[in-house]
C-alpha positions as CSV (number, residue, x, y, z in Angstrom):
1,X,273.3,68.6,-83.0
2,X,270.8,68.1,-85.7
3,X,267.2,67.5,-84.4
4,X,263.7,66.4,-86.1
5,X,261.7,69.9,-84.1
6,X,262.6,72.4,-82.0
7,X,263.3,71.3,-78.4
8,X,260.2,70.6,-76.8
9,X,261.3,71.9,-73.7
10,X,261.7,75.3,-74.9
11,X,257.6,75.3,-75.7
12,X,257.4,75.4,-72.2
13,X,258.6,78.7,-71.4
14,X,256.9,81.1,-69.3
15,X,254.5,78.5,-68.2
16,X,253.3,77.1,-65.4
17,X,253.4,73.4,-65.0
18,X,253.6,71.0,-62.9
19,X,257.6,68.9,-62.6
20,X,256.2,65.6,-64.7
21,X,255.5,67.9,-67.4
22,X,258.8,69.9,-67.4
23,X,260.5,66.5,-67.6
24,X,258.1,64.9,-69.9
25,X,258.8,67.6,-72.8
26,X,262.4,67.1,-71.8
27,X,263.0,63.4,-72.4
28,X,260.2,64.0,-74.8
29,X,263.5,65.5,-76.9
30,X,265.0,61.7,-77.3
31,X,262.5,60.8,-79.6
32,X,263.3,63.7,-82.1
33,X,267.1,63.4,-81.1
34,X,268.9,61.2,-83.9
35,X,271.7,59.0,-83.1
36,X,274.4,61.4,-84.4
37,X,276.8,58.6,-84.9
38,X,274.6,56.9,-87.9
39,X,274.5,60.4,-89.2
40,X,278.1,60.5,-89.2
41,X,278.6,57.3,-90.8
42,X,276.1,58.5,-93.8
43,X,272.5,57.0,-92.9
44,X,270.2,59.6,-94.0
45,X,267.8,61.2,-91.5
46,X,265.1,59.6,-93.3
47,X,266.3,56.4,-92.1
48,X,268.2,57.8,-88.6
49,X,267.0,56.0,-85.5
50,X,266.4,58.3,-82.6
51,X,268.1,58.4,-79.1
52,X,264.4,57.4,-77.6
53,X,264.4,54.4,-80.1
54,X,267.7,53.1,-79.3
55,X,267.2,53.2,-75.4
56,X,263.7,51.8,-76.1
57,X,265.5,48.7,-77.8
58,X,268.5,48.5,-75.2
59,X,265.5,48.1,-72.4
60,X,263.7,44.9,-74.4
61,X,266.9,43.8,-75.1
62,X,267.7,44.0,-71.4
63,X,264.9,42.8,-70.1
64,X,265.0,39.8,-72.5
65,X,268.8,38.5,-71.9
66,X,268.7,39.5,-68.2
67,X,265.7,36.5,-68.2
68,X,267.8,34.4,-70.5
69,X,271.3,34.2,-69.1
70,X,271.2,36.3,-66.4
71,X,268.6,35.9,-63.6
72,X,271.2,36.6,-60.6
73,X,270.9,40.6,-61.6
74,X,268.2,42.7,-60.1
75,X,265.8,43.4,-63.0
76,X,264.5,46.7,-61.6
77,X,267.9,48.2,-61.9
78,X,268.5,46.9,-65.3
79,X,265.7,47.6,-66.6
80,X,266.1,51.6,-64.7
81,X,269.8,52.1,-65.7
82,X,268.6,51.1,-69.4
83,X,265.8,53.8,-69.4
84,X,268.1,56.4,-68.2
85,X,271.2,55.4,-69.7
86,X,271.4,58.0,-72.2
87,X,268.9,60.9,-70.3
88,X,272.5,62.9,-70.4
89,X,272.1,63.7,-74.0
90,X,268.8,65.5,-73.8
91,X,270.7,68.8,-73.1
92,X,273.9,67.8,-73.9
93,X,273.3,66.3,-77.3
94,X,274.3,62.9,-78.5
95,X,278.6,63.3,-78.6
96,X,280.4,60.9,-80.8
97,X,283.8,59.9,-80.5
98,X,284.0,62.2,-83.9
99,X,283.2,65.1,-82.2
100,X,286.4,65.3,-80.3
101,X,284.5,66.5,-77.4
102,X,287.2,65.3,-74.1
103,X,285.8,62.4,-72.0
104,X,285.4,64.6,-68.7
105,X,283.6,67.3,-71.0
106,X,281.5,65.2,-72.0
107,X,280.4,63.2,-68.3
108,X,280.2,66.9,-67.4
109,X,278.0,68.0,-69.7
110,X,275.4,65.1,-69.4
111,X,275.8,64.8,-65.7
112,X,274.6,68.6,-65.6
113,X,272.1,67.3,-68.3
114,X,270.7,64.5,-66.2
115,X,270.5,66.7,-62.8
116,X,269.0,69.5,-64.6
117,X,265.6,66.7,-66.0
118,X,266.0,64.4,-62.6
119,X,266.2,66.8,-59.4
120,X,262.7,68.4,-60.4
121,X,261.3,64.9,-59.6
122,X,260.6,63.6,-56.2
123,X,262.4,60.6,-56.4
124,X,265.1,62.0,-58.8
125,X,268.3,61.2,-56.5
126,X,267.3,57.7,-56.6
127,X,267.1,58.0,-60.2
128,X,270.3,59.7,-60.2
129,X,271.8,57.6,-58.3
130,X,271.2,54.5,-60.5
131,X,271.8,57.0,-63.5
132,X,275.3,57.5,-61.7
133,X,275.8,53.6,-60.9
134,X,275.4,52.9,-64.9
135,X,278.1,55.5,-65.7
136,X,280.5,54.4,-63.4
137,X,279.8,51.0,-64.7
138,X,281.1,48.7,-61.5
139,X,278.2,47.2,-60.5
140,X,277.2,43.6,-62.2
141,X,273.6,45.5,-63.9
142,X,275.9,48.7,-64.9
143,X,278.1,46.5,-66.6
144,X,275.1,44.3,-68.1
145,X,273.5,47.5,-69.4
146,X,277.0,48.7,-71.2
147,X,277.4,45.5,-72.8
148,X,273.4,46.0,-74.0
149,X,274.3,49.3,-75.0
150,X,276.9,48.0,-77.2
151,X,275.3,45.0,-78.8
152,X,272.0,47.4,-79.4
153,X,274.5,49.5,-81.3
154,X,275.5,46.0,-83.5
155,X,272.1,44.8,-84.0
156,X,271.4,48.2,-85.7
157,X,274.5,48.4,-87.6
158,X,273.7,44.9,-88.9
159,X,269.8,45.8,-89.8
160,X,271.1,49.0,-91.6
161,X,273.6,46.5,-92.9
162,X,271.1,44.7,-94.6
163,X,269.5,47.5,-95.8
164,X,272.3,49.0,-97.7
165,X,273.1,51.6,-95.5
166,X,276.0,51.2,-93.3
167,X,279.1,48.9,-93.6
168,X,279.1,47.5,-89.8
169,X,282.4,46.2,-89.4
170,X,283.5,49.0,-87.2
171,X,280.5,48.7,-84.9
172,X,280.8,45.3,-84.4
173,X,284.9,45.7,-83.6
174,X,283.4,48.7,-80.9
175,X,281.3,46.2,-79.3
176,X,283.2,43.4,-79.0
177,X,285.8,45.7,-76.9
178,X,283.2,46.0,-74.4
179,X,281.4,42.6,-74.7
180,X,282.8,40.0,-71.9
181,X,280.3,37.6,-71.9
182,X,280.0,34.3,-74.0
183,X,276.0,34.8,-74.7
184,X,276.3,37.8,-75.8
185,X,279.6,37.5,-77.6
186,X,277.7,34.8,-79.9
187,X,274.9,36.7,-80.8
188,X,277.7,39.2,-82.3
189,X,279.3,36.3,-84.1
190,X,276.1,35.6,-85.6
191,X,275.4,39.4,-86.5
192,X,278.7,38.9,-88.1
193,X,277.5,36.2,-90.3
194,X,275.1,37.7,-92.1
């Protein structure tokens, strides 16, 4: 797991603070976490979006569509599952599918992750809880915030596209294997068309 600092969590030791603060400088680590999978697929870390930035994005993005084409989901829990969708990797690290890490390893490890930042909290069960509804993915927002997951991905591939940094071909053939909906299916098409 590369990093831009040292875990800010580790700063903390052997003093005293109150539980905001412990979790603060934990999911303060997103925003120096880099996406590994850009990494991977040779964007430099000069250029490397973070894990903070991409769930920043999947939020608007979120928020935005959910208004557009979706107005039957609850907002709150979009807009919640979006900010916590990836709070697994702040211990756990951002796994790609390269890293041949096994699927149950992996929900293991960022379950533990997210418990370890969310039960210091006092309403971290109903954070977890909505953390744990996104992950199964059954619910109409979980599956909303997967496919916003996914297309986030796309839009990025397709603006490091255009800056001469990635070939985005296979991102946009990951998304569309999750995308079922015709609104956001089209936006694809059009990232494909650039």
């Amino acid at each position: 797991m590369q990093t831009k600092a040292p875990f800010p969590h580790n700063l903390l030791k052997n003093k005293e603070v109150s539980a905001i603060v412990e979790a603060y400088f934990e999911f303060n680590h997103l925003k120096q976490l880099y996406r590994q999978g850009w990494l991977q697929h040779g964007v430099s870390s000069q250029y490397c979006e973070s894990v903070a930035e991409h769930s920043f994005c999947v939020t608007l993005l979120a928020l935005f569509l959910a208004d557009t084409y979706f107005p039957e989901l609850d907002k709150y829990k979009v807009i919640c599952m979006a900010l916590l969708h990836d709070l697994g990797e702040i211990h756990a690290g951002d796994i790609t599918p390269l890293d041949k890490v096994e699927a149950l390893e992996k929900q293991h490890l960022e379950r533990l992750s997210v418990n370890q930042v969310l039960s210091k909290l006092s309403s971290g069960s109903t954070y977890l809880a909505l953390w744990e509804e996104y992950e199964i993915g059954i619910s109409p927002e979980a599956s909303f915030v997967r496919q916003i997951d996914r297309l986030e991905m796309s839009l990025q591939a397709s603006v490091y596209s255009q800056q001469g940094l990635v070939n985005p071909s296979n991102f946009f053939a990951s998304a569309e294997k999750v995308l079922a909906n015709s609104n956001l299916l089209h936006i694809l098409r059009e990232l494909k068309s650039l």
